[in-house]
C-alpha positions in Angstrom: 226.1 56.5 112.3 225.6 57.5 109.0 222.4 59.1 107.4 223.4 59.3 104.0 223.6 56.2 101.7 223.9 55.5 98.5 223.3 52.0 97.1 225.0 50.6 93.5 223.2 47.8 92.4 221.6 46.2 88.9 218.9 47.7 87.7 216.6 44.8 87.7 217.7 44.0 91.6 215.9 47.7 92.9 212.9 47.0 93.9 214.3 43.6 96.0 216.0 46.2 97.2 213.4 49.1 98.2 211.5 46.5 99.9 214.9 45.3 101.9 215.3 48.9 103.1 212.0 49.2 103.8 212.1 46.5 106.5 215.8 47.6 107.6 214.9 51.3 108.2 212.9 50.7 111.3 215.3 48.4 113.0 217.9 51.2 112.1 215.6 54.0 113.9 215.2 52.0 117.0 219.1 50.8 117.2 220.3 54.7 116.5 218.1 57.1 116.6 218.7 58.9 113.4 216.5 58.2 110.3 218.3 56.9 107.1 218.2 58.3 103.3 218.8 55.7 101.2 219.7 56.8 97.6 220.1 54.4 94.6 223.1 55.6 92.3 222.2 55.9 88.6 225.1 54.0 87.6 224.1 50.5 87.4 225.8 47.7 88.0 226.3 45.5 84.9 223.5 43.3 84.3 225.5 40.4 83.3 226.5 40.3 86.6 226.0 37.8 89.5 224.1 40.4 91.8 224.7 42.3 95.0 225.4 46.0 96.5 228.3 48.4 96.6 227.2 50.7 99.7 229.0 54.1 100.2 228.9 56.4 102.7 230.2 59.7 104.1 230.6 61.3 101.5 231.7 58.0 99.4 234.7 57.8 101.8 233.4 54.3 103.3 232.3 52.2 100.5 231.3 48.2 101.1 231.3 46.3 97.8 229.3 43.0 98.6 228.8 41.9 95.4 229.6 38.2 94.6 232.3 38.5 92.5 234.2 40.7 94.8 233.0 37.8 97.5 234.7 35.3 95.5 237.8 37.4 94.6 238.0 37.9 98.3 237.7 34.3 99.4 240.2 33.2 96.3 242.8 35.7 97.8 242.1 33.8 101.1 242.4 30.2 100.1 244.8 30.4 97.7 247.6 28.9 99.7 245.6 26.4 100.5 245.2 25.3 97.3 248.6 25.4 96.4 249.2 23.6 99.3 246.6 20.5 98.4 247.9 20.7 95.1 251.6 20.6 95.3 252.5 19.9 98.9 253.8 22.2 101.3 257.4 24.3 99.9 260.3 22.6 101.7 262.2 25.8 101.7 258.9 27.8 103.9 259.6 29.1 106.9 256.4 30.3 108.1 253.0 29.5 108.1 250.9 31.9 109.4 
């Protein structure tokens, strides 16, 4: 598990997020063992912005972007053919649904 973390986030959402860690870092102990550093980036996220985290670690060579318009980029991707579906019926010349 990793003991090095940096967190991206607005600049207004760090100290929600201090106290989040905070509670988290105990459970983390227990469950692993190791203590976590938690840095916060200097490199804001814009403040326009719906909200959320971009977590990296390793070295930045996992990074989890959990902000919600990633979230709703993701799910877009995801029901898209739906969507077209709903909207224009299904394609007569598709072969494969999956």
């Amino acid at each position: 598990m990793e003991e090095d973390i940096t967190i991206t986030c607005r600049e207004k959402d760090v100290e929600t997020i201090k106290k989040a860690v905070e509670e988290v870092n105990p459970v983390y102990k227990e469950k692993t063992g190791k203590t976590a550093t938690v840095k916060f980036s200097p490199n804001y996220l814009p403040a326009s912005g719906a909200g959320g985290i971009i977590m990296a670690g390793f070295g930045d060579r996992i990074v989890i972007n959990n902000t919600l318009e990633n979230r709703l980029e993701i799910a877009s991707d995801e029901l898209l053919p739906a969507v077209k579906t709903m909207l224009y019926g299904a394609a007569e010349t598709r072969k494969y649904y999956s």
